[in-house]
N, C-alpha and C positions, 0 to 999 in steps of 0.2 A: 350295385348287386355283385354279389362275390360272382369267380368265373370259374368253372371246378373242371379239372382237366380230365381225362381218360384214367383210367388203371388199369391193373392187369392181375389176375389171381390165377395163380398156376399153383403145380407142384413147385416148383423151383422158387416163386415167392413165397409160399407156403414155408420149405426150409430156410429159406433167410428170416422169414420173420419170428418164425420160434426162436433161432441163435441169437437175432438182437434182443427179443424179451428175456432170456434167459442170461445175457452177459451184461445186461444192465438193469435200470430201474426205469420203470413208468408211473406216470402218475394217476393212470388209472387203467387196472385190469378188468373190463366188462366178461362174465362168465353168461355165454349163452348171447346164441347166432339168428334167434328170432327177429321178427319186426323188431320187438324193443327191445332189445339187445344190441342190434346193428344201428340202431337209429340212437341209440346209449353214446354208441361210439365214434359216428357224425357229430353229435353234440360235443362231445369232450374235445375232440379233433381238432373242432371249430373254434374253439376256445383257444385254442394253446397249446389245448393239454397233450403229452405224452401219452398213447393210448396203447393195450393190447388187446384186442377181442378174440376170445378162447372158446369155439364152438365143440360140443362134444363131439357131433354125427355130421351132418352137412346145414349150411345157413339155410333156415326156413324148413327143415325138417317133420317139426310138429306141426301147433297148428298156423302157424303164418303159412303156411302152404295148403291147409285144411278148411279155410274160412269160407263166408260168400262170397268173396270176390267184391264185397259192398265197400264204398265208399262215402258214410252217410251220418245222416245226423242220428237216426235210431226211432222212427216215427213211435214204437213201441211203446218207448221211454218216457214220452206224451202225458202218457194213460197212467203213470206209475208216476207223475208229478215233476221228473228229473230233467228238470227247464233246463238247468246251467249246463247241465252234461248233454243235452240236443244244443245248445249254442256252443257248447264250446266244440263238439265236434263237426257243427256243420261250418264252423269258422277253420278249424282244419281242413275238410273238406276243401274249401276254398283256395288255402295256402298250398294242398297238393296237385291241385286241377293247375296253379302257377307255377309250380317248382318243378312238375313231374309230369308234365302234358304227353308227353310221349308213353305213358305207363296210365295214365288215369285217364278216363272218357267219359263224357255225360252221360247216360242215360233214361228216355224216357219209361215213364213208369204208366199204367194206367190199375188204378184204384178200384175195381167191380162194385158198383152198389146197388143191391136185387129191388129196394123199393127209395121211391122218393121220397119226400116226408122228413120223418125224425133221422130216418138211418141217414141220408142225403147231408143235412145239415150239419150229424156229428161228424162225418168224415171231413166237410169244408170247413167247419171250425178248426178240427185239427191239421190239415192241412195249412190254412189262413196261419196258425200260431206255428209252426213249422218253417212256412217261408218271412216269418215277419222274425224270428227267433238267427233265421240264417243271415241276414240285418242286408242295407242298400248294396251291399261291394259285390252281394253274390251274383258271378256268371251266367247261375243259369234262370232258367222263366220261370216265372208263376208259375203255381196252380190255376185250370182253368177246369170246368165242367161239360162232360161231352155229352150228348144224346143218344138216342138209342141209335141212331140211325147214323149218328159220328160215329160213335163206337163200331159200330157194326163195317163200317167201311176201313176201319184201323184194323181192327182183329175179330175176324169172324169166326173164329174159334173157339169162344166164347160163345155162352150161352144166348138164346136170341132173349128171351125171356127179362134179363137184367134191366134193371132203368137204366141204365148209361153207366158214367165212370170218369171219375175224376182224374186229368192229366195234372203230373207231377215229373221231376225234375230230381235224378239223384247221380250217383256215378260208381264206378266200376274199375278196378283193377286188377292184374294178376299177380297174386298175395307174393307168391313164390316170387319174379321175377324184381317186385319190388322190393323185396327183404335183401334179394342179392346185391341189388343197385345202391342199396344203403350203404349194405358191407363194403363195394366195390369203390364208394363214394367216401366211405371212413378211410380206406387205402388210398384213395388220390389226396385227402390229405394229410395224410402222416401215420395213420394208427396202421399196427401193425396187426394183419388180421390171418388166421389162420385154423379151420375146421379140422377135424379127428383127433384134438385135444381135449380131453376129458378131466377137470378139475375133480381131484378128491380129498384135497387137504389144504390149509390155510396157513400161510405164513404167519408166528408171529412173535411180535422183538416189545421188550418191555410194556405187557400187557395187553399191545394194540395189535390188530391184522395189520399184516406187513408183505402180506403177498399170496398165492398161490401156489402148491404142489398139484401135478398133476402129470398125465401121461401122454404120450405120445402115442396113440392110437396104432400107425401105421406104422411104428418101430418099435415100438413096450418100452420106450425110453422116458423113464422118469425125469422130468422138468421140474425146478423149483424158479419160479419166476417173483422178482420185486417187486412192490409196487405200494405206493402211499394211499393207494385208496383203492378198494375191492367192490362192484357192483355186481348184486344175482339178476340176473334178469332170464332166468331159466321158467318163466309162466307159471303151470300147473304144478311141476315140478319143486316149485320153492322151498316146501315141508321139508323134503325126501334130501335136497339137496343139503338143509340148516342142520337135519340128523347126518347125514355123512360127512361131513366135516365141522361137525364138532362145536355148532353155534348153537345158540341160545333161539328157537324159537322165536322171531320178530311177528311173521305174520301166520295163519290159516288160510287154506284155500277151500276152496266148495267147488272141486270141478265140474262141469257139464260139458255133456257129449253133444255136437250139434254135429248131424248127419246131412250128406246132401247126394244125390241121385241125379244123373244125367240122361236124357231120352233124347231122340232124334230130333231134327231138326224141324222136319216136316210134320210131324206129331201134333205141334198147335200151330194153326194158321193165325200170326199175330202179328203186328208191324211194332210191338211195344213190347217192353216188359210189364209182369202183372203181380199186384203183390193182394193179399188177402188177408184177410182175422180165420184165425185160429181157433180152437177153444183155449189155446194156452197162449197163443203168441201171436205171428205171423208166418205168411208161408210167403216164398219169393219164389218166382218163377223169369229166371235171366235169360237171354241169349249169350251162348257161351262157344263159340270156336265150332260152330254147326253142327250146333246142341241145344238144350234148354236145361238150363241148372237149377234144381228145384233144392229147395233149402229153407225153413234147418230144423231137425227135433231142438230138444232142450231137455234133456233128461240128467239127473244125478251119476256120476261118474267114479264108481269108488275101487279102479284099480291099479292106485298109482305106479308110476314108472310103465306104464303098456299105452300102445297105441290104439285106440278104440278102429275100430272097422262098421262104415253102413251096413246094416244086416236086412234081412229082406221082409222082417218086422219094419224096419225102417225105413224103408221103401213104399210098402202096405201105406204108414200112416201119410207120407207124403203124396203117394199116388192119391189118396183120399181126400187129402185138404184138397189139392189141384181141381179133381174132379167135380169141387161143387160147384164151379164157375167154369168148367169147360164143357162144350155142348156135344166131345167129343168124348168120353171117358180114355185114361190112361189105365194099362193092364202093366203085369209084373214081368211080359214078354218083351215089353218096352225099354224095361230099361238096359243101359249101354253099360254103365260103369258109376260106381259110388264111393266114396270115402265119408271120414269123419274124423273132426279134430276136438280139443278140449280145449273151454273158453275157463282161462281162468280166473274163475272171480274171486271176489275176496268173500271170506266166510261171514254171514250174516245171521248165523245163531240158528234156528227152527228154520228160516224162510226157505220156500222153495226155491231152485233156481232160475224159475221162470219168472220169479218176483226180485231176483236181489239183483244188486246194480252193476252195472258197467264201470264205476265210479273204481281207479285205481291207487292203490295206498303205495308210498314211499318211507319206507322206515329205516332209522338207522340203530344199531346198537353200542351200545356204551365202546366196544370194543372199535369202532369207524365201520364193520359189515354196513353194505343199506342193501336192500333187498327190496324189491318193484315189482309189484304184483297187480293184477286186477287190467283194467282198462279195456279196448276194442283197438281193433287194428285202425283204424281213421285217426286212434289220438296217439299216435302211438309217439309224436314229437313231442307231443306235453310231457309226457312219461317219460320220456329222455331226457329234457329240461327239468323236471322236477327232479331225478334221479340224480343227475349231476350236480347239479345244484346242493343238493342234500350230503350227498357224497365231497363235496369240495368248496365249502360256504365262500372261500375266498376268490374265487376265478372270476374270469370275467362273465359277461352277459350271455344268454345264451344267441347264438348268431345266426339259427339255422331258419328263421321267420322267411328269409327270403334267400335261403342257399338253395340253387338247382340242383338235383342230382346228377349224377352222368347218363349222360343219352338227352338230356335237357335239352332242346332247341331244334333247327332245321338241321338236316343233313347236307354236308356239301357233297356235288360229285355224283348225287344217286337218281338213276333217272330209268325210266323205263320200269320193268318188274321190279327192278329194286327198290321202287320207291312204293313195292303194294302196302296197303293200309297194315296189315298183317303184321309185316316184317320193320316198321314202321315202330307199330304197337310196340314190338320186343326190344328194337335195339336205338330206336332217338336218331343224335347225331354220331353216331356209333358204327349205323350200319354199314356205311363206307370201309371202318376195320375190319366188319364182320368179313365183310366177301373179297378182301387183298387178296387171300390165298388162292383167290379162283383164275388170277391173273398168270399162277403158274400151275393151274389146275382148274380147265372150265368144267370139269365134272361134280365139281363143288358146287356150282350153281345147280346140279339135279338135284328132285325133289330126295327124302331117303327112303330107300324099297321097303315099304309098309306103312307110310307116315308121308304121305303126298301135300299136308301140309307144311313140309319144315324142309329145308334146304342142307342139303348134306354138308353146308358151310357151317349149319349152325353147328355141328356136334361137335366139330373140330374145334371151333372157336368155343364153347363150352368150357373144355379140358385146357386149350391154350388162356383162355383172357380170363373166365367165367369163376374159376375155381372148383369143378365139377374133377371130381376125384374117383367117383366109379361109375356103372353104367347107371346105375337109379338117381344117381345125381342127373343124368342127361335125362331119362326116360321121364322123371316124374317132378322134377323141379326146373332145368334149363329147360324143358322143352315140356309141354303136357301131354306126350304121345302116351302116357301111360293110364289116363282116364278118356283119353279122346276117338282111340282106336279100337275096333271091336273085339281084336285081340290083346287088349291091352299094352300090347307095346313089345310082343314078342317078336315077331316078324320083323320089325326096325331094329330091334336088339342085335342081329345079326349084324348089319350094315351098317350100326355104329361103334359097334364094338371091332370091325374089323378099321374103324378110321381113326380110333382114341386110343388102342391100344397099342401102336407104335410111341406114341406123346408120353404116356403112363407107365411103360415098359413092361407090358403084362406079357408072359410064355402062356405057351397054351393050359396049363393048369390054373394061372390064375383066371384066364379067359372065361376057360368052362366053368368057373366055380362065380363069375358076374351072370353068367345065364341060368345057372342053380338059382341065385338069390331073385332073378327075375322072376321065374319060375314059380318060385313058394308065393312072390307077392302077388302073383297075378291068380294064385289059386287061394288063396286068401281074402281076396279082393272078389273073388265068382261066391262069396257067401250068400252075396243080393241076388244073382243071377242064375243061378246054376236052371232057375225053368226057362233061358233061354239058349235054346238049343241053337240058334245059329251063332252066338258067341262060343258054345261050346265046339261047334264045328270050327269055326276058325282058330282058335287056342289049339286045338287036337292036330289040324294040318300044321301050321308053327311049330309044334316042339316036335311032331315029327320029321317038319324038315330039316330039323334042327342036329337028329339022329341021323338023319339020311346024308348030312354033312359031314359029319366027324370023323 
């Protein structure tokens, strides 16, 4: 098994890695810092190859930090016939519960079904081909069948009324945290990875692309960067992207908005997670960081280049699936905080998006462009393996079947609260780096003032190891204090901006102008919520403490 060492993503590697892309050649420029974008650039890495990965905004921005947090085959997928696409990704699945245990976790699921009978057998059939399709190697248990009276002792939260509820077996990641581990994992071996670089123009030397133009975000410094083979792997965006720099159309997208909603913890009494039929789809109901993440619409998405936002339409319809198996009803006062990302799918002519497939296309043109679109976050290494592959027929194999990511394994050294499951989840064998600094600073081991889950070690290490470049890189990607907190993540914003802004060299203008952009997000983000009044009260004490400081 390969052995994959730590890295480090700063500002300061951030500028050495643009200078080496720009004074030499690579063999392959990945454009776009998503799941498959960074997982692009593990592959290529892996291989040999010379790699640069060029994110426009921060890794994991859209929707790799937008998703359900699901790790899974797609039970969905079942009912739409798409056997090879549930095997191949419950066989991923697998390979990430091995490579990435510190970031992926099992979770039990329980399946509501109101009568016995017909409805009973079609869920255990699909089930039964679910875990037979996930083949002998898989870690986790069967499906087995609960009673009313099991069920009723697991999650009484739930309706009494149900016949029972079939236990099942799936898993769970944080989208964000893993996209970064990629990138972080592309940097420990060799590629050179660097976020607020914005590709808009394509290198090219006797007919063929031949590299990249692009800009330097943080400096307006035009880049022209080499490179023998160019990958898109910018998702939803891939159109948008083939029109500004001047390619030929390869693929179509069909985007859809999938929304998700977070309510309290105590809200459904459940010892499981609980997934349901739709009239369109499914609805998931997670345990999420002492919450319950309820997920996903599936609607047609037709504004390209914007970020969709949960809306309290979309709320409404979730709160409603939920409620028809809970014995408790969910209201609109419940909810905490919501987002919504875009699943890029590939275009399937008429079909709706709630019928066209997960199934991702790899295309190259005459010119060497290959452009990687479509897939789910579970397969997102197939997607990398194909793309490179496509992009570079002559390299070697692809190696990353059983490459660990960083943070992979036990921690040495961590003992006591350091070793909470939590802190555990985020950082692997890592967390021992995380909290060095508190050796010359035990105030870093306090929680941060507004966000009692996260240790004011992490924000720093953020900005120092992580690659987090402004405060919404800490609030809403290193860290989830910005969907987790009833105020969104203002009140932290304070306390971490006064620890990262020495690291990042911010003056007080640039400061106040990170708490401006907090500010618009978090009022952007009250679309869902605005009829609850106690998040409006705590957002209103926050930003006027915030006056009351200045």
């Amino acid at each position: 098994m390969y052995k994959v060492a730590s890295s480090r993503l700063s500002l300061d590697t951030r500028r050495e890695a643009i200078a080496s892309a720009v004074g030499g050649v690579v063999d392959v420029a990945v454009v776009g810092g998503g799941v498959v974008g960074c997982g692009i650039a593990v592959d290529a890495a892996s291989r040999g190859l010379s790699v640069a990965l060029l994110e426009r905004d921060d890794f994991g921005s859209g929707a790799s930090s937008r998703s359900s947090k699901l790790v899974h085959g797609g039970l969905r997928y079942l009912e739409q016939r798409e056997f090879r696409l549930v095997r191949e990704a419950l066989h991923e699945r697998a390979v990430l519960l091995e490579n990435a245990p510190h970031l992926v976790s099992p979770v039990r699921f329980l399946y509501p079904v109101r009568r016995r009978g017909l409805d009973a057998a079609y869920v255990r059939g699909g089930l039964w081909l679910y875990d037979g399709l996930a083949g002998r190697g898989t870690p986790l248990p069967a499906a087995r069948w609960l009673g009313r009276q099991h069920l009723r002792s697991i999650a009484p939260g739930l309706k009494p009324s149900l016949a029972g509820a079939f236990e099942f077996w799936d898993a769970m990641v944080d989208d964000a945290r893993l996209t970064l581990t990629l990138a972080r994992t592309a940097a420990s071996l060799g590629a050179l990875v660097a976020s607020r670089v914005e590709v808009h123009g394509l290198r090219r030397a006797s007919g063929r692309v031949s590299g990249v133009r692009a800009i330097d975000r943080l400096t307006d410094e035009e880049l022209s960067i080499r490179a023998r083979h160019v990958i898109c792997a910018v998702g939803a965006e891939a159109e948008l992207f083939q029109e500004r720099v001047g390619a030929r159309k390869l693929t179509r997208a069909a985007p859809s908005k999938g929304a998700h909603i977070l309510v309290p913890r105590d809200r459904i009494s459940s010892g499981a997670a609980v997934v349901t039929r739709t009239p369109d789809s499914v609805l998931f109901v997670l345990p999420w960081n002492g919450h319950w993440l309820l997920g996903t619409t599936d609607t047609p998405w037709n504004q390209p280049g914007t970020q969709p936002r949960a809306t309290s339409d979309d709320a409404r319809y979730l709160l409603a699936q939920a409620n028809r198996v809970l014995a408790e009803p969910l209201e609109l006062t419940d909810v905490r905080a919501g987002y919504a990302g875009i699943r890029p799918l590939v275009d399937g002519g008429d079909a709706r998006t709630t019928r066209l497939s997960r199934e991702h296309a790899v295309v190259r043109s005459d010119d060497g462009l290959v452009v990687v679109l479509g897939g789910k976050l579970t397969t997102y290494r197939v997607m990398a393996r194909d793309a490179v592959s496509a992009a570079v027929p002559g390299a070697a194999p692809s190696a990353t079947r059983e490459l660990p990511l960083v943070g992979a394994g036990e921690p040495d050294g961590a003992s006591g609260k350091l070793r909470d499951g939590r802190l555990l989840g985020r950082y692997g064998t890592l967390l021992p780096e995380v909290v060095a600094p508190a050796q010359r600073d035990l105030s870093l081991l306090d929680p941060i003032a507004g966000a009692p889950g996260y240790l004011r070690a992490e924000a720093l290490y953020a900005v120092t190891h992580e690659g987090a470049l402004d405060l919404e890189d800490v609030l809403a990607r290193r860290t989830r204090i910005a969907i987790e907190t009833p105020d969104h993540g203002l009140a932290a914003a304070e306390a971490i901006a006064a620890l990262i802004a020495p690291v990042l060299g911010w003056d007080a203008p640039r400061t106040e102008h990170e708490f401006a952009v907090s500010r618009s997000r978090v009022a952007g983000d009250l679309q869902l919520d605005m009829a609850n009044s106690t998040a409006r009260r705590s957002i209103s004490s926050a930003s006027s403490s915030r006056v009351a400081t200045r």
